[in-house]
N, C-alpha and C positions, 0 to 999 in steps of 0.2 A: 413403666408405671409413672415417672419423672414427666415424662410431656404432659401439656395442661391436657390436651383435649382426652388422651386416656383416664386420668384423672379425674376430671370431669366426665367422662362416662361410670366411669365405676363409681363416686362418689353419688352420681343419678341410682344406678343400679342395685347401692347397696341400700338406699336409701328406700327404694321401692321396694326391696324384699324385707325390709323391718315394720312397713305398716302391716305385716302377715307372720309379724315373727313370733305367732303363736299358733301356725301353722304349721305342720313338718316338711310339706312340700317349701314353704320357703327358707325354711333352717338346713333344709339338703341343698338349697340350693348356694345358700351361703358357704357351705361348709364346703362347695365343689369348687366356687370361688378361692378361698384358705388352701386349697388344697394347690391347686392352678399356682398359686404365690408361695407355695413350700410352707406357709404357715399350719404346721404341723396341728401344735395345742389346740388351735382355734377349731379348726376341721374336728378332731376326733368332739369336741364338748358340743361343739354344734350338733352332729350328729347324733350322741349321746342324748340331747338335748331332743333333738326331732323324735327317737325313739320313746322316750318317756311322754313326751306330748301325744302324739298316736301310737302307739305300739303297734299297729294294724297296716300300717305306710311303712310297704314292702320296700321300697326304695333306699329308707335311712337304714335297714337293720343290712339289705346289701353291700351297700357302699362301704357302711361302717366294716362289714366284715372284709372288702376289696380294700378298706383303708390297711387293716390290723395285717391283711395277707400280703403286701406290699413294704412292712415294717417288718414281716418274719414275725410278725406274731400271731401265729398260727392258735395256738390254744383260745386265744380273746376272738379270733375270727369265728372257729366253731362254734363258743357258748353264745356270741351272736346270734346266727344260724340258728342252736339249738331252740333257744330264747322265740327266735322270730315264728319260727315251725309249730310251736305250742299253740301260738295265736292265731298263725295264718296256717296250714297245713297242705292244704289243697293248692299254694302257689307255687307257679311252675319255675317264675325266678329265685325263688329260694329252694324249693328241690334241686335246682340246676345247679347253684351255688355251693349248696352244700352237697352234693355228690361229686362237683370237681375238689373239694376240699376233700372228699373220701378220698378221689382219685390221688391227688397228691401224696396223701398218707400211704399210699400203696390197701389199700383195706379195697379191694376192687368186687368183691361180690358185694359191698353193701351200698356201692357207690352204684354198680348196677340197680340197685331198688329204686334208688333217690332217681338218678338218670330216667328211666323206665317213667315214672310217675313222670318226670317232666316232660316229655316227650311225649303221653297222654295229656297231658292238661293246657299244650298248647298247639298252636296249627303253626307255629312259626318253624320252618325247616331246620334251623341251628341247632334246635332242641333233638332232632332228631339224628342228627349229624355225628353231636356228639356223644350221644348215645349206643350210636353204631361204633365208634372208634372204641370206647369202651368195649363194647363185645367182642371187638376186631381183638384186642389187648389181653383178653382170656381166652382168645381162640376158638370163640365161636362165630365163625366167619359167615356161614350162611343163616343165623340171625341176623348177624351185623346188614349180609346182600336183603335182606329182606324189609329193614326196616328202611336201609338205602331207596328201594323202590318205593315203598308206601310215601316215601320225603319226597321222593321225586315227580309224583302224582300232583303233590301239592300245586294250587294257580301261582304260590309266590315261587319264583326261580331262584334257588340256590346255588350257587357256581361249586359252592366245598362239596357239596349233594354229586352233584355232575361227577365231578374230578375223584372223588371218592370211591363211585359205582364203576367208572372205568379202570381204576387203580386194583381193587377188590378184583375185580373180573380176570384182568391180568397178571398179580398174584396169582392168579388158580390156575392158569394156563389156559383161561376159557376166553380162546381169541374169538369166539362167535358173538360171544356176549357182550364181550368187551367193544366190537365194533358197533354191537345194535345202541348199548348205552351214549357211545362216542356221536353216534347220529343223531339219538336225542338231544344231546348235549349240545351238537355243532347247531341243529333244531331252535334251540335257543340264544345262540348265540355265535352266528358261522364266523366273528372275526376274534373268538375269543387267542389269545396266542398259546397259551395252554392246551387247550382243543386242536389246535393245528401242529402243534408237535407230537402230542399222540396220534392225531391222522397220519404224521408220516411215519411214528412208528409204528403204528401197526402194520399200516400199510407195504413196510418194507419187510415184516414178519409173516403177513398173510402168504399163502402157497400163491 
């Protein structure tokens, strides 16, 4: 941050995001900045700050609450959360967030609720993913293979999706499946290195 021309960009940068600093998009954006320089105070009040200006700008109440869960302050991350979920309910990043923060708590049937809704409200495969890990986690594993498939139908390609359905399949001893998934997978991507060491394990397990 000492060199001029760093300097000189960021002093451009910050300077552009305060003609909008009644925006919360640009007070998040600030505050990722503060955050990037350890400038702790600065980061949470900005955020703080983007929340009370939109309340609806799903972005400040997550970060804020990825700020407070990074400091161990879990209780200030939830009532975030809680807070955000009033306003916005139907968003799949704060379902998401606030069901890995279930998850954390160990409270894993309600963390399934949350999950489950995110994983409906959006087509992005991660949402699905870990959703499934979750179910994988209370041992319902053929939920979990099921929602696996539905992720993997998706056009956007998930590599955790891929590796996930092959892993599930093989847990169960179901080497039939495990290789049809591996082929889709390799389908997607024949140089992945991942994919090619399960090709030789399987490979070297098959009859």
């Amino acid at each position: 941050r000492q060199q001029p021309p760093y300097s000189g960009a960021r002093a451009e940068y910050i300077a552009s995001q305060q003609l909008n600093a009644d925006r919360a998009p640009a007070l998040v954006s600030l505050a990722s900045l503060a955050i990037n320089e350890q400038r702790w105070a600065d980061a949470e009040e900005l955020l703080l700050q983007a929340i009370k200006t939109e309340p609806w700008y799903v972005p400040a109440s997550v970060n804020l609450a990825d700020f407070y869960r990074a400091q161990q302050r879990e209780p200030e991350a939830e009532k975030t959360l809680k807070q955000a979920l009033t306003i916005v309910p139907d968003n799949a990043d704060l379902q998401l967030s606030y069901g890995l923060l279930l998850v954390r708590q160990q409270q894993l049937a309600q963390a399934l609720t949350h999950l489950q809704q995110a994983s409906q409200q959006s087509i992005d495969p991660y949402y699905h993913y870990v959703y499934a890990l979750a179910l994988q986690q209370t041992g319902k594993q053929a939920a979990a293979r099921a929602v696996l498939d539905n992720a993997a139908k998706n056009l956007r390609y998930s590599r955790d999706v891929q590796l996930a359905r092959v892993e599930n399949a093989w847990k169960e001893q179901d080497i039939t499946t495990a290789t049809q998934y591996l082929a889709e997978w390799l389908g997607h991507d024949s140089q992945d290195p991942a994919a090619l060491q399960w090709q030789q394990t399987i490979g070297m397990k098959r009859p």
